[in-house]
N, CA, C and O atoms as a CHARMM CRD file, in Angstrom:
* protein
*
  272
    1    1 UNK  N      0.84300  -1.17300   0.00000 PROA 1      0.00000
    2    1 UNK  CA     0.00000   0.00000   0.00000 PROA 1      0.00000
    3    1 UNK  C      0.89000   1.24000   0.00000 PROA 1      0.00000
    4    1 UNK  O      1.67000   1.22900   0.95200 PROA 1      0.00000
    5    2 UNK  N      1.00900   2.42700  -0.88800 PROA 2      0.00000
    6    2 UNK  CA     1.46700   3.24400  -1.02400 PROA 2      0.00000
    7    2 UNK  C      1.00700   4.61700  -0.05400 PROA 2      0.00000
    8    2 UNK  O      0.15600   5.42400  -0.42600 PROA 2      0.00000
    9    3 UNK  N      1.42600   4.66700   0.68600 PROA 3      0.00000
   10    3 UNK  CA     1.58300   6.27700   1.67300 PROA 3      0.00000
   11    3 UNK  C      1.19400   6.95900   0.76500 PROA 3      0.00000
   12    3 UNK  O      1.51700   6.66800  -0.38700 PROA 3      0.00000
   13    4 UNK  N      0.23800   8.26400   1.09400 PROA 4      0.00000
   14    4 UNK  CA     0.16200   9.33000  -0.14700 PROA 4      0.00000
   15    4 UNK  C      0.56600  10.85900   0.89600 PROA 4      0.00000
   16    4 UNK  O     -0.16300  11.23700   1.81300 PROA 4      0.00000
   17    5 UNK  N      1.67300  11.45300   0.54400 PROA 5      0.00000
   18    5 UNK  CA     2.31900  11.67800   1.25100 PROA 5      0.00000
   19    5 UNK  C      1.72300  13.57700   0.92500 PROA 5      0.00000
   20    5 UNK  O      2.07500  14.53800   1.60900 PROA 5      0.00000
   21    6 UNK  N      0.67800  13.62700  -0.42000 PROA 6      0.00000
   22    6 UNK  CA     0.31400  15.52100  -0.33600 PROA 6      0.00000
   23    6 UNK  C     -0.39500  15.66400   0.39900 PROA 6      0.00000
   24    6 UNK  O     -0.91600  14.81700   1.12400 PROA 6      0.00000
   25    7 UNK  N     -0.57600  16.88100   0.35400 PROA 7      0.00000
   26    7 UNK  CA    -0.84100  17.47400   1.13900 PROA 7      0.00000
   27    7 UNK  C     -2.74900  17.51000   0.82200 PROA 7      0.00000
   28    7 UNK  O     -3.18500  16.91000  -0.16000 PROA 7      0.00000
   29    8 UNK  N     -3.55600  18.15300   1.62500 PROA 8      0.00000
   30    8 UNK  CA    -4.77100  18.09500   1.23200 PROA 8      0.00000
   31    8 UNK  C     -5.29000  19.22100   0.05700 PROA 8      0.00000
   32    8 UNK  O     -6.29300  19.21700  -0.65600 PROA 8      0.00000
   33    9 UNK  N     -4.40500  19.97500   0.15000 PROA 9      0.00000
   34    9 UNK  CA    -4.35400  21.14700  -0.86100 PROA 9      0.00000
   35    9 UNK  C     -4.29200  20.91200  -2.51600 PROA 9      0.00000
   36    9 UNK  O     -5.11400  21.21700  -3.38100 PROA 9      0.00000
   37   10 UNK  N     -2.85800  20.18100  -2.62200 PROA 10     0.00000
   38   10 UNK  CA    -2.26200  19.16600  -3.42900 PROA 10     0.00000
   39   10 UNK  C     -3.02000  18.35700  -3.85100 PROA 10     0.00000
   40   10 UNK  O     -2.89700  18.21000  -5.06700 PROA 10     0.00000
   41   11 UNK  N     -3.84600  17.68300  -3.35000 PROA 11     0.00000
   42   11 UNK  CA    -4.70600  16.47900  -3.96500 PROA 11     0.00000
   43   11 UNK  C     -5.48200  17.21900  -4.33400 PROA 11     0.00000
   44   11 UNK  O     -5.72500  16.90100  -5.49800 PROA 11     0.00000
   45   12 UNK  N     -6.20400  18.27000  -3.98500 PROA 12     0.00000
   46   12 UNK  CA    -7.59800  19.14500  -4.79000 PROA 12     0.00000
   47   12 UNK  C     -6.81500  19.68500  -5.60600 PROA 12     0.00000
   48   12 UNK  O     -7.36100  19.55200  -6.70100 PROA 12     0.00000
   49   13 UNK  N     -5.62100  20.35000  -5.76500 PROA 13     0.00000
   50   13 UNK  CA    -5.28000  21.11400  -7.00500 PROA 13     0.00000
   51   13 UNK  C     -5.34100  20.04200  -8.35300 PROA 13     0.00000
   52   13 UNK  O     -5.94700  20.35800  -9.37700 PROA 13     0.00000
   53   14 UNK  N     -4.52500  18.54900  -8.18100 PROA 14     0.00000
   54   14 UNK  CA    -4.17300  17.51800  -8.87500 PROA 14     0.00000
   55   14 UNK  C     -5.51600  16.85200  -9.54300 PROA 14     0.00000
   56   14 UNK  O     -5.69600  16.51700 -10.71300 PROA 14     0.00000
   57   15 UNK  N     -6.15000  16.79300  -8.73400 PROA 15     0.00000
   58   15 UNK  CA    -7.76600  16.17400  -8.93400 PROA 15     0.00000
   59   15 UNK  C     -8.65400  17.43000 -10.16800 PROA 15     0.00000
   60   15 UNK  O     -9.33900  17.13000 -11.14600 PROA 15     0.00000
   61   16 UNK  N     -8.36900  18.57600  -9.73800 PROA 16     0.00000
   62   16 UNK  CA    -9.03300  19.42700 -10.67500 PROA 16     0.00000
   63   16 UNK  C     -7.90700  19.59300 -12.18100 PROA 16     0.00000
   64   16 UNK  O     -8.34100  19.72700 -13.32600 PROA 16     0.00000
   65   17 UNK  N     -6.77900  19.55400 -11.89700 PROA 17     0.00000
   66   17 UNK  CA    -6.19900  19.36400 -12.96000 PROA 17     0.00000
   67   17 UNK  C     -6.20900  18.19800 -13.92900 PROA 17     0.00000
   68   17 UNK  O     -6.01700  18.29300 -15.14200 PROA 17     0.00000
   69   18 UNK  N     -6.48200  16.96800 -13.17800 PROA 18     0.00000
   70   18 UNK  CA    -7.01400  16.22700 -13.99300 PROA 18     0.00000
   71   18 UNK  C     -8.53900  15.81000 -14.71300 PROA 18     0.00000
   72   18 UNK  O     -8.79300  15.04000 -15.63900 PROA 18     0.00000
   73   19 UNK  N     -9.45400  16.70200 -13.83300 PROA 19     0.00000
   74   19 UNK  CA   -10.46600  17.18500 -14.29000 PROA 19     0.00000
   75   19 UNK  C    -10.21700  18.41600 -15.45600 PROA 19     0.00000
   76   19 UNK  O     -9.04500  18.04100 -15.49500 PROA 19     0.00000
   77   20 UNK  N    -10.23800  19.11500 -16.06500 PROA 20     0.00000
   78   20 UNK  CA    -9.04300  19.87800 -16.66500 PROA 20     0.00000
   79   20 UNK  C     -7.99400  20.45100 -16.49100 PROA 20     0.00000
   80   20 UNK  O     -7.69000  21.33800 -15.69400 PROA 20     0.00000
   81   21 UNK  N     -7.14800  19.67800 -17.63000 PROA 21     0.00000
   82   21 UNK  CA    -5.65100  19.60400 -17.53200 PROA 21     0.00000
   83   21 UNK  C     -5.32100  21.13100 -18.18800 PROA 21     0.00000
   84   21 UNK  O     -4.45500  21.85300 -17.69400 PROA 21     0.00000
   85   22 UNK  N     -6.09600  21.51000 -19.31900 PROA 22     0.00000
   86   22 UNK  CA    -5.66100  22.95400 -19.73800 PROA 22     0.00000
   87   22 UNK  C     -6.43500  24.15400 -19.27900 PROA 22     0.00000
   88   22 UNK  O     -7.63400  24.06200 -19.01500 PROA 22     0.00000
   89   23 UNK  N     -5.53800  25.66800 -19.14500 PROA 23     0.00000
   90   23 UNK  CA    -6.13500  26.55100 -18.84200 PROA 23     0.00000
   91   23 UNK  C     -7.49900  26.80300 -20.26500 PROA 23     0.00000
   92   23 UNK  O     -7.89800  25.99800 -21.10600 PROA 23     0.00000
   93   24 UNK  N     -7.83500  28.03500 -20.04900 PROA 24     0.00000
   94   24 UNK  CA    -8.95200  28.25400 -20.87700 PROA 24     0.00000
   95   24 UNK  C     -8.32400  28.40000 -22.43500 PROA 24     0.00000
   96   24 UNK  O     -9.00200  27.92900 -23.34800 PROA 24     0.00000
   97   25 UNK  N     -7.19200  28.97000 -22.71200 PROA 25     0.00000
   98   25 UNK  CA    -6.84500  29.47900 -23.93500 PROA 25     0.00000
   99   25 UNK  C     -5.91500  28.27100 -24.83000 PROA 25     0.00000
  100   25 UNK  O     -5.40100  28.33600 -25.94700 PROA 25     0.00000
  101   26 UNK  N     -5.95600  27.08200 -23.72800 PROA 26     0.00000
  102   26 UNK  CA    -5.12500  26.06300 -24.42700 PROA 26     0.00000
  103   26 UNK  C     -4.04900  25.05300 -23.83700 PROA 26     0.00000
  104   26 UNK  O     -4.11900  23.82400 -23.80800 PROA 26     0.00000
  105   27 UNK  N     -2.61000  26.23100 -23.18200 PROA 27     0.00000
  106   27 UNK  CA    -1.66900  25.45900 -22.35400 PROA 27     0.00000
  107   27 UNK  C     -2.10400  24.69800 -21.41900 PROA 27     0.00000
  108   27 UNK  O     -2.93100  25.17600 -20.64200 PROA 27     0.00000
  109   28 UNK  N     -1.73900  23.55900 -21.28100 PROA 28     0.00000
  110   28 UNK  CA    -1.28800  22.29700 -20.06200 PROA 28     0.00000
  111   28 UNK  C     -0.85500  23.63800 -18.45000 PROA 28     0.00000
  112   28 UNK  O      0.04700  24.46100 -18.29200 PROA 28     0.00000
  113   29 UNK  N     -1.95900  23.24300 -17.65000 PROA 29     0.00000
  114   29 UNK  CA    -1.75600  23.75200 -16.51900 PROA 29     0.00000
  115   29 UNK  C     -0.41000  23.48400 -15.67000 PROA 29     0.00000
  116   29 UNK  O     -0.03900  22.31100 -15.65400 PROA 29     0.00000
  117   30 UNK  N      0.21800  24.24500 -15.09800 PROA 30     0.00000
  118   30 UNK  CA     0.99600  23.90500 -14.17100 PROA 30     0.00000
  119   30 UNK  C      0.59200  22.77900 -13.16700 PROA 30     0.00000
  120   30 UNK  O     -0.46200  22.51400 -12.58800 PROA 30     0.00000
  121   31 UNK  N      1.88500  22.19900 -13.18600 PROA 31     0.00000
  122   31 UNK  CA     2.04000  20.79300 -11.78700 PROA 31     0.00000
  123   31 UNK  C      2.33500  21.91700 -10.44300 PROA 31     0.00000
  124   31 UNK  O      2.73000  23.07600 -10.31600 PROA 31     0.00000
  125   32 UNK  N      1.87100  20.77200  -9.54400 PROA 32     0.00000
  126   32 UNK  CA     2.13700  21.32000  -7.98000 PROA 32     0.00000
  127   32 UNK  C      3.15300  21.94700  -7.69800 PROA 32     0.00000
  128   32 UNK  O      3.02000  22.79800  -6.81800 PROA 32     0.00000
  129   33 UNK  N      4.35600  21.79100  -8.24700 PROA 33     0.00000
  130   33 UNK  CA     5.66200  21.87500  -7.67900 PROA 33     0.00000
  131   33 UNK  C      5.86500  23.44600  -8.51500 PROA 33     0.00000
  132   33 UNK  O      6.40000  24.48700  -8.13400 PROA 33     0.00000
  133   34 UNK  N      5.36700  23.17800  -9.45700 PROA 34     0.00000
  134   34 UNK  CA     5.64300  24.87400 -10.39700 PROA 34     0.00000
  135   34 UNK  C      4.24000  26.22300  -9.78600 PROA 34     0.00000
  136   34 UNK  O      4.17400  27.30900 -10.36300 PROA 34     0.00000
  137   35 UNK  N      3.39000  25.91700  -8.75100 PROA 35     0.00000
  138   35 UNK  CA     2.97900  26.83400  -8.24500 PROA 35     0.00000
  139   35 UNK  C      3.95500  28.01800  -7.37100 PROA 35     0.00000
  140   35 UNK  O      4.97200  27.50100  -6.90800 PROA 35     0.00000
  141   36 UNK  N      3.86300  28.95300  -7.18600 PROA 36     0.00000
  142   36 UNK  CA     4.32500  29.51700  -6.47000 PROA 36     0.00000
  143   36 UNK  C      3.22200  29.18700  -5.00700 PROA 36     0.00000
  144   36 UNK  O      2.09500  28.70200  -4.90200 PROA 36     0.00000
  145   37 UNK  N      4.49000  29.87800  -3.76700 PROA 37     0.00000
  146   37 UNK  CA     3.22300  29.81500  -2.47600 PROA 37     0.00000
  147   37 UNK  C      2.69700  30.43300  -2.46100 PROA 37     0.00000
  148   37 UNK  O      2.52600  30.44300  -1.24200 PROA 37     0.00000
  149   38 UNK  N      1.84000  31.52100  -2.95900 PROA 38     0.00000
  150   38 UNK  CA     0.77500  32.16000  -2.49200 PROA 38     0.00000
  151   38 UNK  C     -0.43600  31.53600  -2.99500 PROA 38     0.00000
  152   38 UNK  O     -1.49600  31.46200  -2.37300 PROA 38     0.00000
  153   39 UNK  N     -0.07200  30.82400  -4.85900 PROA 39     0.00000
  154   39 UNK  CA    -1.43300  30.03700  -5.29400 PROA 39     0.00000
  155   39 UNK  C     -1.60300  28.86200  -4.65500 PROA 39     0.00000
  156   39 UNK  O     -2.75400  28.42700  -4.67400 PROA 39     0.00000
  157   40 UNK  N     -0.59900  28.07900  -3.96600 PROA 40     0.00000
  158   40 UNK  CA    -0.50300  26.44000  -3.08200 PROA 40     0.00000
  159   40 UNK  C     -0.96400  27.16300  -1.80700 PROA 40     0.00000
  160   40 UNK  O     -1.25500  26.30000  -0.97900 PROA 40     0.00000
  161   41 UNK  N     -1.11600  28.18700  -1.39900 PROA 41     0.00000
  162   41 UNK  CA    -1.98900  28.59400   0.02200 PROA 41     0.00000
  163   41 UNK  C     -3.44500  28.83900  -0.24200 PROA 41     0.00000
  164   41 UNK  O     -4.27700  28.81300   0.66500 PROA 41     0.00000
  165   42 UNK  N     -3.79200  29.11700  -1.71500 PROA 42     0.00000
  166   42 UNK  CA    -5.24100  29.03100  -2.26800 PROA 42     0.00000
  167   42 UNK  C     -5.93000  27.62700  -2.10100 PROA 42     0.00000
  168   42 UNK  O     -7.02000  27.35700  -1.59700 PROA 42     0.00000
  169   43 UNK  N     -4.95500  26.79100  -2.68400 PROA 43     0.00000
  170   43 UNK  CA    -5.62000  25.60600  -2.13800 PROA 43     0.00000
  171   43 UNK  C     -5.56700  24.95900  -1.15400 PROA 43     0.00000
  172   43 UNK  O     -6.47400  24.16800  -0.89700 PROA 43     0.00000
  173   44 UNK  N     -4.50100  25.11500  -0.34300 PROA 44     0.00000
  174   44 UNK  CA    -4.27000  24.81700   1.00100 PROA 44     0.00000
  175   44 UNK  C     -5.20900  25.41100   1.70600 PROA 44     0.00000
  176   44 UNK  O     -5.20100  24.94400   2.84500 PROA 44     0.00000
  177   45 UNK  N     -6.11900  26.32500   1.55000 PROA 45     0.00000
  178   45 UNK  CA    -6.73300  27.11500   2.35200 PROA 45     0.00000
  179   45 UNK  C     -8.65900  26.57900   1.76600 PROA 45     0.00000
  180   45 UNK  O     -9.73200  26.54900   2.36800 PROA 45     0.00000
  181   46 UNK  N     -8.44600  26.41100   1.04600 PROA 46     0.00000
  182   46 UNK  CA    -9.95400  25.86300   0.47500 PROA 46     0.00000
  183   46 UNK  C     -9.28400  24.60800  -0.54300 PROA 46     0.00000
  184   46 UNK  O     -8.76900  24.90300  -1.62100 PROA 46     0.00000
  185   47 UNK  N     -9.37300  23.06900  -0.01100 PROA 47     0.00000
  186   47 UNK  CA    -8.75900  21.84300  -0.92300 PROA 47     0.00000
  187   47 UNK  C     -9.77300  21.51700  -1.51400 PROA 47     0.00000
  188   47 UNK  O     -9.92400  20.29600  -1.55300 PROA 47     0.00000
  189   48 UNK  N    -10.89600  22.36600  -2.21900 PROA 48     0.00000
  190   48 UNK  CA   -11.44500  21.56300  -2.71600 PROA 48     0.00000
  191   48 UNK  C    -11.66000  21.81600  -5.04600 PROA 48     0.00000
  192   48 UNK  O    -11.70500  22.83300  -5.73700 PROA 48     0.00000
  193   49 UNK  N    -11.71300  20.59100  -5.34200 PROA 49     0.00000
  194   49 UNK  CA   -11.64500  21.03000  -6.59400 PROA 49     0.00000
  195   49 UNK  C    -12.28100  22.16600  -7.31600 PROA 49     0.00000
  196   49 UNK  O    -13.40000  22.52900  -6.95300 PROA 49     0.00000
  197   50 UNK  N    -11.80400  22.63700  -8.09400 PROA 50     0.00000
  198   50 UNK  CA   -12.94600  23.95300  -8.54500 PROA 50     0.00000
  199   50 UNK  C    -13.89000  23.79500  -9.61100 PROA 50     0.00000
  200   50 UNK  O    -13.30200  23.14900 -10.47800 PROA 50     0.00000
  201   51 UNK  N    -14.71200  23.98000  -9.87600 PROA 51     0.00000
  202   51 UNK  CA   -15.59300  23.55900 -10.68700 PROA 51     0.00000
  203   51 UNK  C    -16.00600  25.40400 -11.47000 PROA 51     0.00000
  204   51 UNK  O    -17.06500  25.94900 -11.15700 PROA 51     0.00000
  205   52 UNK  N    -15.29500  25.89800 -12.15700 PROA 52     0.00000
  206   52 UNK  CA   -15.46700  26.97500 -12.24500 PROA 52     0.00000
  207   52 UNK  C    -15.90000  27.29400 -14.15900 PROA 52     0.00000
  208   52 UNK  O    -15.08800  27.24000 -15.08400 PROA 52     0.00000
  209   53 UNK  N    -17.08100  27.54600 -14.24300 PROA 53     0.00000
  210   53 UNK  CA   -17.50900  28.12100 -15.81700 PROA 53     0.00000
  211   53 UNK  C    -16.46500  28.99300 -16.26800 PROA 53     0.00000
  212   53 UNK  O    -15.36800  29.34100 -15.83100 PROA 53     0.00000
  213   54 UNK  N    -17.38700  29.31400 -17.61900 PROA 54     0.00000
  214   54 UNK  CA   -16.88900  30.33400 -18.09200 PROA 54     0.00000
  215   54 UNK  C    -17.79500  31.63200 -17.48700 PROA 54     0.00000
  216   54 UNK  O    -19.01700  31.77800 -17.44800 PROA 54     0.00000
  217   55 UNK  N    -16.96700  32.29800 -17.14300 PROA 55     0.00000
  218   55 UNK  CA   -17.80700  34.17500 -16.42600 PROA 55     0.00000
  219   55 UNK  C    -19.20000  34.28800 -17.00300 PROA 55     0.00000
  220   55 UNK  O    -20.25800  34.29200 -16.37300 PROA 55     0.00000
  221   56 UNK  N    -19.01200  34.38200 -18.36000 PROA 56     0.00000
  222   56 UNK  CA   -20.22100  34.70500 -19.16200 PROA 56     0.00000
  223   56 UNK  C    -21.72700  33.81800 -18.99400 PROA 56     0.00000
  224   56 UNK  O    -22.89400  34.11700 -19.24600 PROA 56     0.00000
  225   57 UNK  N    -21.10600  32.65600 -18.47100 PROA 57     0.00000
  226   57 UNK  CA   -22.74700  31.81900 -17.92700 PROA 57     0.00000
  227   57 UNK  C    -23.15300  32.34700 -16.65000 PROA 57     0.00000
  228   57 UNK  O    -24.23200  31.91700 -16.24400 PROA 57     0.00000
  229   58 UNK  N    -22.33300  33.47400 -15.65400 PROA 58     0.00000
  230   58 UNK  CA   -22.76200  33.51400 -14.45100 PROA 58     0.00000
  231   58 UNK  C    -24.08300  34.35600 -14.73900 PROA 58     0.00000
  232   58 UNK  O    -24.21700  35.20600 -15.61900 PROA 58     0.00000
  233   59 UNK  N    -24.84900  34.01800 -13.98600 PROA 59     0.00000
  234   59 UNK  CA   -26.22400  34.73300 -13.93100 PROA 59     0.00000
  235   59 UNK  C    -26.47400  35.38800 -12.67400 PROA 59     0.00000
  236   59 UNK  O    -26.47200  34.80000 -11.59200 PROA 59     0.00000
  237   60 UNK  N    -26.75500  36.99400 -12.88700 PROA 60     0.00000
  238   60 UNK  CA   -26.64100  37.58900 -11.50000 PROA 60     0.00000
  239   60 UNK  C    -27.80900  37.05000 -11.00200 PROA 60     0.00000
  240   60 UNK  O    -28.53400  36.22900 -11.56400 PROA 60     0.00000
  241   61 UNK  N    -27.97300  37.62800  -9.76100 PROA 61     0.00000
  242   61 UNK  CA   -28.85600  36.98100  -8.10900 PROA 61     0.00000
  243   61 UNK  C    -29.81300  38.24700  -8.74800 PROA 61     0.00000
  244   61 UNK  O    -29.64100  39.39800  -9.15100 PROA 61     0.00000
  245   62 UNK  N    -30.99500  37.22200  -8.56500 PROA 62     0.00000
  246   62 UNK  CA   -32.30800  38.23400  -8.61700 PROA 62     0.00000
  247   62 UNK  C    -32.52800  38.74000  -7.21200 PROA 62     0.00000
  248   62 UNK  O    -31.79700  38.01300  -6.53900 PROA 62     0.00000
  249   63 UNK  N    -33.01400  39.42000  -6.55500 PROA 63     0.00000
  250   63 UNK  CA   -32.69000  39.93100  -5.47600 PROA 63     0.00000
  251   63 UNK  C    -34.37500  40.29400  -5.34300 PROA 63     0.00000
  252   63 UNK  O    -34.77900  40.59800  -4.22100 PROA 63     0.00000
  253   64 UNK  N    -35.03700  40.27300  -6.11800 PROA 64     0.00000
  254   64 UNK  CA   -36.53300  40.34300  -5.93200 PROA 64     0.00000
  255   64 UNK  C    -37.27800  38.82900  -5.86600 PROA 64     0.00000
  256   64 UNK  O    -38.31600  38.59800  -5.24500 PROA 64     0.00000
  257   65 UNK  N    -36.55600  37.92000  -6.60200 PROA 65     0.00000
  258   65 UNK  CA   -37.41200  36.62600  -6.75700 PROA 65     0.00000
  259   65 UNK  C    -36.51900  35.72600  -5.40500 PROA 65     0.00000
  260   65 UNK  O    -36.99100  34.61800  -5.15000 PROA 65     0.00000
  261   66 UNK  N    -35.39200  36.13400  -4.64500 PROA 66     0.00000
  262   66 UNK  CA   -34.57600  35.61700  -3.25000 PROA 66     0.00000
  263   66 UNK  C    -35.57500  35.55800  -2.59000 PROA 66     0.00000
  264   66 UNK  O    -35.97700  34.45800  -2.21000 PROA 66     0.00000
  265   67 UNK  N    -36.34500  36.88800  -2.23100 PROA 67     0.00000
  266   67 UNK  CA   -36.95400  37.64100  -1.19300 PROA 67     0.00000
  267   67 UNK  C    -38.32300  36.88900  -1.20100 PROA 67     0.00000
  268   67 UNK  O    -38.98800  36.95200  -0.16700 PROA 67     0.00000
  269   68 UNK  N    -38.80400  36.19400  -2.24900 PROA 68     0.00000
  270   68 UNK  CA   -40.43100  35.40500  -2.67000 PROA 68     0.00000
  271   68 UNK  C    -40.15200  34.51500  -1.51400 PROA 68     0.00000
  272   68 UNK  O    -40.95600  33.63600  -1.20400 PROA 68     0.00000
């Protein structure tokens, strides 16, 4: 049985990268080790994968139909 020795951060960054491997415009995302620390404290700080659209599908908050 193999020890898995990342971190919890690390496994959500890895997991979403293999959920997509490229950024939006094409290139192969950076591996763990080529983050700098401030983006490995992004996930260290919230490990969970990102599931993130494109901007343009976000649909603002109706703020009249919340309140129904």
């Amino acid at each position: 049985m193999r020890h898995d020795s990342r971190t919890p951060g690390q496994a959500a960054y890895e997991e979403d990268c293999r959920r997509k491997p490229r950024y939006e415009h094409g290139p192969l995302r950076r591996t763990w080790r080529q983050l700098d620390l401030a983006e490995r404290g992004t996930w260290e700080r919230n490990p969970t994968p990102r599931d993130f659209g494109p901007l343009d599908t976000v649909k603002p908050i109706d703020d009249a139909a919340a309140k129904t």
